[in-house]
C-alpha positions as MATLAB code, in Angstrom:
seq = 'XXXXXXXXXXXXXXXXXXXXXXXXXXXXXXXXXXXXXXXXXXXXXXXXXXXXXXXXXXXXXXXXXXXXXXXXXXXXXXXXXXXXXXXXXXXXXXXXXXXXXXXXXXXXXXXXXXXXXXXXXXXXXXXXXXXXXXXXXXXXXXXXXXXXXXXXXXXXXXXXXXXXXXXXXXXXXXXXXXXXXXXXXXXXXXXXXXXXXXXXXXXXXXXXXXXXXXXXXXXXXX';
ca = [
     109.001   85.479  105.962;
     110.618   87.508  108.834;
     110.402   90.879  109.357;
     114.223   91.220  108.484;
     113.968   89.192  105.331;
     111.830   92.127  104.316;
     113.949   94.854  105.313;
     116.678   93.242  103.149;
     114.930   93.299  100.200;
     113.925   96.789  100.524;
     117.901   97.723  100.721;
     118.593   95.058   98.251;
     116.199   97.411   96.198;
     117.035  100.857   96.702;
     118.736  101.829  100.671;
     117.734  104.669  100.796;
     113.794  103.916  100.161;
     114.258  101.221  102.461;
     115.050  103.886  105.341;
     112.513  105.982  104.909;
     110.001  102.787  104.330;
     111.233  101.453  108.019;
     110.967  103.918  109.771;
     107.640  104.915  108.297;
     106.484  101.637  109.805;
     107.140  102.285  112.851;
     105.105  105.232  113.348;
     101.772  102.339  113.388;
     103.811   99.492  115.736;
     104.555  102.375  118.579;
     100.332  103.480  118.815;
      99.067  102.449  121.935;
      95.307  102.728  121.431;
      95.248   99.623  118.665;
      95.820   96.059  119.910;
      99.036   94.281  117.983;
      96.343   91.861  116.691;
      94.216   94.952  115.017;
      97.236   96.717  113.997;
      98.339   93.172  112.238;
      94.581   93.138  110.631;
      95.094   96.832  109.308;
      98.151   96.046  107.745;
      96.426   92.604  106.433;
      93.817   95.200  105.015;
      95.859   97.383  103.485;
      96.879   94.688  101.356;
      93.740   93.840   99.751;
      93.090   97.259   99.042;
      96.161   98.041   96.854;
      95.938   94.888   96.547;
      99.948   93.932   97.657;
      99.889   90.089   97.998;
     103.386   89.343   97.331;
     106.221   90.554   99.922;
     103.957   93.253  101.944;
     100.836   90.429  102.475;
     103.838   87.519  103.537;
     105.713   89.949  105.983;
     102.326   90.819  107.188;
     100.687   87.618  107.718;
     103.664   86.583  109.788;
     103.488   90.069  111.754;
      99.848   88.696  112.441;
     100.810   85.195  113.569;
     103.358   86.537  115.590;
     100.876   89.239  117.297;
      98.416   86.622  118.420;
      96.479   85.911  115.287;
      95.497   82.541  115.156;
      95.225   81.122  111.509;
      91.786   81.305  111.337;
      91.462   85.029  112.063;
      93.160   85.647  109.411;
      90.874   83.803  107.353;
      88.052   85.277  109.018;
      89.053   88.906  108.440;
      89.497   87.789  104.613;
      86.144   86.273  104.449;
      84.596   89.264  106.149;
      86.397   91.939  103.673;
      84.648   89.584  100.825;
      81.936   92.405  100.053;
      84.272   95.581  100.746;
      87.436   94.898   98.737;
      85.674   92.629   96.326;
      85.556   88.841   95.979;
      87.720   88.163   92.957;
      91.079   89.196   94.983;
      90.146   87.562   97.892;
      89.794   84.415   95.510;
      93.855   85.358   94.573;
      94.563   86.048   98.617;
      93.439   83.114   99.779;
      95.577   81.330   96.853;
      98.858   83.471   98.953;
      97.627   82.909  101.998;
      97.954   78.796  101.170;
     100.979   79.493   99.226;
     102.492   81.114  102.421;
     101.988   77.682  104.317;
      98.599   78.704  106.531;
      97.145   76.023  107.784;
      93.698   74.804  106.152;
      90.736   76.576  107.128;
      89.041   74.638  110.714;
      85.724   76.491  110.307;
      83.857   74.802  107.727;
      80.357   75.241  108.537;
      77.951   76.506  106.592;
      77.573   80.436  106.951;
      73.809   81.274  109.136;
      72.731   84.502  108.295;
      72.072   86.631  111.386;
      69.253   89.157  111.475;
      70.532   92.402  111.402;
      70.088   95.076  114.465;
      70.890   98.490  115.540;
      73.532  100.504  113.321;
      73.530   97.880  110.909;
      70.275   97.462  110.499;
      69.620  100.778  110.400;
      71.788  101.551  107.724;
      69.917   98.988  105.451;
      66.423  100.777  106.365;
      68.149  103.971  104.903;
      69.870  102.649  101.950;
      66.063  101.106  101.000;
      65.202  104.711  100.271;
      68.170  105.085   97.218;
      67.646  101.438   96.250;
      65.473   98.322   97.453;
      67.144   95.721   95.445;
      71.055   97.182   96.391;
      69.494   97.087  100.070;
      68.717   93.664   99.756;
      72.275   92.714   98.357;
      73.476   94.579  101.440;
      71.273   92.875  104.075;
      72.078   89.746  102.520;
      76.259   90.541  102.643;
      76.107   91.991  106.425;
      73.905   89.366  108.015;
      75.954   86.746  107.041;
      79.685   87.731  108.452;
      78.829   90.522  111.371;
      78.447   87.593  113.388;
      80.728   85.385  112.795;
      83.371   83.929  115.437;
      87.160   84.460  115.273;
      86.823   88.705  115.096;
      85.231   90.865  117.296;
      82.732   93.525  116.448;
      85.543   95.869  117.124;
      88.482   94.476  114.828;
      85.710   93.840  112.042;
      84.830   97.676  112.496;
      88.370   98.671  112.074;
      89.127   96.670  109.538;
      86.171   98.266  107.411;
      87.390  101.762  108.605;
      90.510  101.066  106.757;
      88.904  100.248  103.873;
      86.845  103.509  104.123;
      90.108  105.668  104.336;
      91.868  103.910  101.510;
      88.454  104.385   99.136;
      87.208  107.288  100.924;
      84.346  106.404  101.383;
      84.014  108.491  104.330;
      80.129  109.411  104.498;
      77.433  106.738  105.484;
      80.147  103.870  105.500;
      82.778  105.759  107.082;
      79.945  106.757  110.038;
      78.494  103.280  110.484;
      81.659  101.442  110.723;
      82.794  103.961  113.386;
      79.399  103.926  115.394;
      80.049   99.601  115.598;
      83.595   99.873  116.378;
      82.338  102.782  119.802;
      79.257  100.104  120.502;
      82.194   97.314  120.923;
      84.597   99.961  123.225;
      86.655  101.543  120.602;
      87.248  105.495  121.493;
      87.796  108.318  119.828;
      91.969  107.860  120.458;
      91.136  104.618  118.884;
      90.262  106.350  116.124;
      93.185  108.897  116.152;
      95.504  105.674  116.548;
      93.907  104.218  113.677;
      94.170  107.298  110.887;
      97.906  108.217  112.656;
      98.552  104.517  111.617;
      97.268  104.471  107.653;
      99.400  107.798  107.394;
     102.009  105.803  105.711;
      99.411  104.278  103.376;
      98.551  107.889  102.208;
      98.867  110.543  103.819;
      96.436  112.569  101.608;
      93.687  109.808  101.973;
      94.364  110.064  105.944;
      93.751  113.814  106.299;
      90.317  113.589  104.704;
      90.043  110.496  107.076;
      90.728  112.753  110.031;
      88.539  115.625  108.871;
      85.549  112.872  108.314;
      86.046  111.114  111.451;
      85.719  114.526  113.681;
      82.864  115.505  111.865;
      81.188  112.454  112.909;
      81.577  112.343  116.532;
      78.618  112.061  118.719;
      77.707  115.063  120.430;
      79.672  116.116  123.425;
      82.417  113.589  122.386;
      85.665  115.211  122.194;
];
């Protein structure tokens, strides 16, 4: 589905909404610290977080394609979302994403747990303190997508960062997800870029973002 096919249906359902829901979207397309593929993958994200897998996930799955996506990253940034947006609707999203016409999945290997280092790794350490058996879930969960091929560290990290700002779950997770996403070359515009973008998500949700992420800056950072 093109872009413009969605832009008609908005009018078709109310013009005026459909204004105001266009040019909200172009406040994330015109950032300049976000590649077009990562901006694609936020918007991908944002749909399994509300979850919207009907005309938001189609017109978004095509911006991806169109944005240098290949198929399978798509896939891969569902698979890797598995443990943070839950697995039941990624079980219903990759139903859309087959009902949309992607083509079948190449990678078909069986999934090798990697062991687990630096932020990552660390983060397990300290969630063993509030509960061994949670930490083990979690060891399990990270080693086996972190990775993976088809994302980089980077889009993986920003793709978790939006799920942190939609849930706010801007303490430990918020902070770990950032500190991957600067050890693969994001910066701190990155992250302006990133909460500037998921304004239009929630702009409540994207001040706390903003406050969380500033708190969290390395020293000397600016």
């Amino acid at each position: 589905m093109t872009q413009l096919a969605g832009v008609d249906a908005l009018t078709a359902l109310d013009p005026v909404f459909a204004q105001l829901a266009v040019g909200a979207g172009h406040n994330l397309w015109g950032l300049t610290h976000l590649t077009m593929r990562e901006k694609a993958f936020v918007c991908l994200t944002a749909d399994l977080c509300h979850p919207h897998l009907d005309l938001p996930l189609a017109m978004h799955v095509q911006m991806a394609l169109t944005n240098g996506a290949e198929p399978e990253a798509i896939r891969e940034l569902f698979r890797h979302l598995g443990p943070y947006v839950g697995y039941p609707i990624l079980v219903t999203a990759f139903q859309r994403l087959t009902e949309l016409g992607l083509p079948e999945a190449r990678d078909t290997d069986s999934v090798e747990p990697v062991p687990l280092t630096g932020p990552l790794a660390r983060a397990v350490h300290d969630l063993e303190e509030v509960d061994p058996g949670l930490a083990a879930f979690t060891e399990d969960q990270l080693a086996q997508r972190w990775a993976r091929p088809h994302l980089s560290v980077r889009e993986r990290a920003i793709a978790c960062l939006t799920v942190d700002v939609f849930y706010q779950t801007l303490g430990e997770s918020m902070r770990l997800h950032a500190a991957l996403a600067r050890a693969d070359g994001a910066t701190e515009e990155t992250f302006r870029d990133l909460i500037r973008g998921l304004a239009e998500f929630g702009l409540a949700r994207a001040w706390a973002a903003a406050e969380a992420l500033l708190s969290s800056r390395p020293p000397g950072v600016r």
